[in-house]
C-alpha positions as a Python dict, from the first residue, in 0.01 Angstrom:
ca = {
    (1, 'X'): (0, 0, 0),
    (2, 'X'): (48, -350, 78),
    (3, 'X'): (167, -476, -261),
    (4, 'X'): (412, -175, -246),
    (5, 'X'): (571, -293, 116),
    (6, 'X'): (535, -716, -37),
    (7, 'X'): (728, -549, -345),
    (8, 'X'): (1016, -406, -163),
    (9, 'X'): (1063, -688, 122),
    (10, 'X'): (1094, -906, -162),
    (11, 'X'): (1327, -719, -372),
    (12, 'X'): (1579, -669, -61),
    (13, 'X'): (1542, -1024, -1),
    (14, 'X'): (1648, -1135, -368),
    (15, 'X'): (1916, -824, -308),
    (16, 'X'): (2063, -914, 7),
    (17, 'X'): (2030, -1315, -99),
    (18, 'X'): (2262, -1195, -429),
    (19, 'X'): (2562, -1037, -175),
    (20, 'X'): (2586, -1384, 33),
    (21, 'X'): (2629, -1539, -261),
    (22, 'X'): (2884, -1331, -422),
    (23, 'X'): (3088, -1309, -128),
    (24, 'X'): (3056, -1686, -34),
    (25, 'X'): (3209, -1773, -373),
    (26, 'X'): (3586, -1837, -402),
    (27, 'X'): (3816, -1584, -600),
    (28, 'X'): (3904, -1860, -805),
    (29, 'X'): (4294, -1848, -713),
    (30, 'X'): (4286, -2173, -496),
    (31, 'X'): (4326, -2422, -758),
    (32, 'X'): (4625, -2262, -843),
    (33, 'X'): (4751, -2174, -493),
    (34, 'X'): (4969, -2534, -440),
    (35, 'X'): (5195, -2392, -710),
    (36, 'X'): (5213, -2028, -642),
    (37, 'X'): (5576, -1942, -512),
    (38, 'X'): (5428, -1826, -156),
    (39, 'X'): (5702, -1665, 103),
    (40, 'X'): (5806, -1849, 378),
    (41, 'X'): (5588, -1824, 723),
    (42, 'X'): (5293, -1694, 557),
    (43, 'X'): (5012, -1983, 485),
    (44, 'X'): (4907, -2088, 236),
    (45, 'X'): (4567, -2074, 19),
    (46, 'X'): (4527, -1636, 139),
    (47, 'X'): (4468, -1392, -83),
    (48, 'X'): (4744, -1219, 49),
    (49, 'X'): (5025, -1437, -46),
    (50, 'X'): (4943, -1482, -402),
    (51, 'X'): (5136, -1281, -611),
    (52, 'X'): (5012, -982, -819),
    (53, 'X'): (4911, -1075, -1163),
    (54, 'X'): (4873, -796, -1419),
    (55, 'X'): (4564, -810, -1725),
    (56, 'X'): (4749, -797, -2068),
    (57, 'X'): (4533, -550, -2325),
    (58, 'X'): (4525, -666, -2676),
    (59, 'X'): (4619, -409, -2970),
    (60, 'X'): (4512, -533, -3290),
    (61, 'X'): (4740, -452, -3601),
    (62, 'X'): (4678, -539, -3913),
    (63, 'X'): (5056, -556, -3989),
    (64, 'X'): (5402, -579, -3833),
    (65, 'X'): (5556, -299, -4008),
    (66, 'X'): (5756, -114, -3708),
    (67, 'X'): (5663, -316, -3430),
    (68, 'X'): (5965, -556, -3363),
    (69, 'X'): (5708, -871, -3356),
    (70, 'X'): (5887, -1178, -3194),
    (71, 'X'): (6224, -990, -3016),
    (72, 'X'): (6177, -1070, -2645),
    (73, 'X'): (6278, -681, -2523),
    (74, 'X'): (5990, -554, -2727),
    (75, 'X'): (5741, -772, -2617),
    (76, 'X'): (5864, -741, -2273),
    (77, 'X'): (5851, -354, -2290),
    (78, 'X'): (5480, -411, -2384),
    (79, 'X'): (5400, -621, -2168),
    (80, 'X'): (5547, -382, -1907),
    (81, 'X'): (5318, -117, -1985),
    (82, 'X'): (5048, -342, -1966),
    (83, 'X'): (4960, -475, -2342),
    (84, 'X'): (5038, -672, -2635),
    (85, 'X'): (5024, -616, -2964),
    (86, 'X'): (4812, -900, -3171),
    (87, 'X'): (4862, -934, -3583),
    (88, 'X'): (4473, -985, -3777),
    (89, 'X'): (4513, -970, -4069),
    (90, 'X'): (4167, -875, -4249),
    (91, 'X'): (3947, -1189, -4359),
    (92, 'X'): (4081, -1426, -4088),
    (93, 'X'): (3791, -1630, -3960),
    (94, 'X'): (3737, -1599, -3586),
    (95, 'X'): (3939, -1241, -3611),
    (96, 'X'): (3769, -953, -3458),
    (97, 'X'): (3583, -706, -3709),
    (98, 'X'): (3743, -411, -3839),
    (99, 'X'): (3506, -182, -3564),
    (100, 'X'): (3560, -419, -3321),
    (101, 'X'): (3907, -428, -3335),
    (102, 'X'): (3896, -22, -3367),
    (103, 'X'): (3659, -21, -3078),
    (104, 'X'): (3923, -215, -2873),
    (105, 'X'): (4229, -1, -2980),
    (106, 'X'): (4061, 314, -2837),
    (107, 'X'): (3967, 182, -2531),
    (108, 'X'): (4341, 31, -2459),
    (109, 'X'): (4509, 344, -2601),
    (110, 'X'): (4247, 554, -2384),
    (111, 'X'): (4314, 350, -2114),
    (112, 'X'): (4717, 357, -2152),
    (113, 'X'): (4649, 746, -2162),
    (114, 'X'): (4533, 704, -1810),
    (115, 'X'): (4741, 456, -1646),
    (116, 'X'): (5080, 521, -1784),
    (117, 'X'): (5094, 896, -1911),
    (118, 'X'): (4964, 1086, -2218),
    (119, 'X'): (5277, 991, -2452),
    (120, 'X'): (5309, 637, -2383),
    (121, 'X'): (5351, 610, -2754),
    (122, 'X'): (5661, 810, -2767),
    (123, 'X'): (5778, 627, -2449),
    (124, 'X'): (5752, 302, -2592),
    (125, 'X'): (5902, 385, -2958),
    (126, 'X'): (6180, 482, -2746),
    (127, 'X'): (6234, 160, -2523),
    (128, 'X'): (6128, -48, -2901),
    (129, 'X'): (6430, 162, -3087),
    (130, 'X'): (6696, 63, -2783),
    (131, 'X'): (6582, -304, -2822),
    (132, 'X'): (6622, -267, -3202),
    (133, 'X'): (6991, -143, -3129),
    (134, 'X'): (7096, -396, -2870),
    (135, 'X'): (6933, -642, -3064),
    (136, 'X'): (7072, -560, -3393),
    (137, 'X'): (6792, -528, -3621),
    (138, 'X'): (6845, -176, -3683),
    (139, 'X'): (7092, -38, -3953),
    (140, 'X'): (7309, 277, -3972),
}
């Protein structure tokens, strides 16, 4: 019974000594904090003022066929709903594997499912086809 009580006084000491640590460590915004645009009377080096950054997702494609690679309103319409697409060829060295790359698209498109709504696809061909128009790179 006394090993038992040793056990668990020990394991909530490693426990609780894990939380001080985590929350005595920085978010790791300050070093860029001098150069963050920051609005006037709020100061500076807070959480708070920094301004919201958004993760980019990765969607491998193996080519560009339809995707408008390189014109800024298409990458900025990805980008909007939160992803990029990335060209990998097969047989690139350093280039994800075929089921990791597949493994990745599921989890972005299942997560763009979520976030953004069930036809995000349709919504972006859509934004993609007005850039190709204003852009020019359509015909007819």
């Amino acid at each position: 019974m006394a090993l038992i009580r040793i056990l668990i006084i020990f394991l909530l000491a490693v426990f609780s000594a894990n939380i001080v640590n985590a929350q005595s460590q920085k978010d790791g915004f300050s070093k860029d904090m001098p150069t963050e645009n920051i609005h006037f009377g709020k100061e500076a080096n807070r959480p708070g003022t920094r301004p919201k950054r958004k993760k980019i997702e990765y969607i491998y494609k193996s080519s560009s066929e339809g995707l408008l690679y390189g014109n800024p309103c298409a990458m900025q319409a990805t980008r909007k709903m939160g992803f990029e697409y990335v060209l990998q060829p097969p047989g690139i060295p350093g280039s994800p594997t075929q089921k990791e790359s597949e493994l990745n698209n599921f989890l972005v498109n299942l997560k763009l499912i979520f976030t953004k709504s069930p036809f995000w696809k349709l919504i972006l061909n859509n934004k993609i086809k007005k850039c190709r128009q204003d852009s020019g790179d359509i015909v007819g």
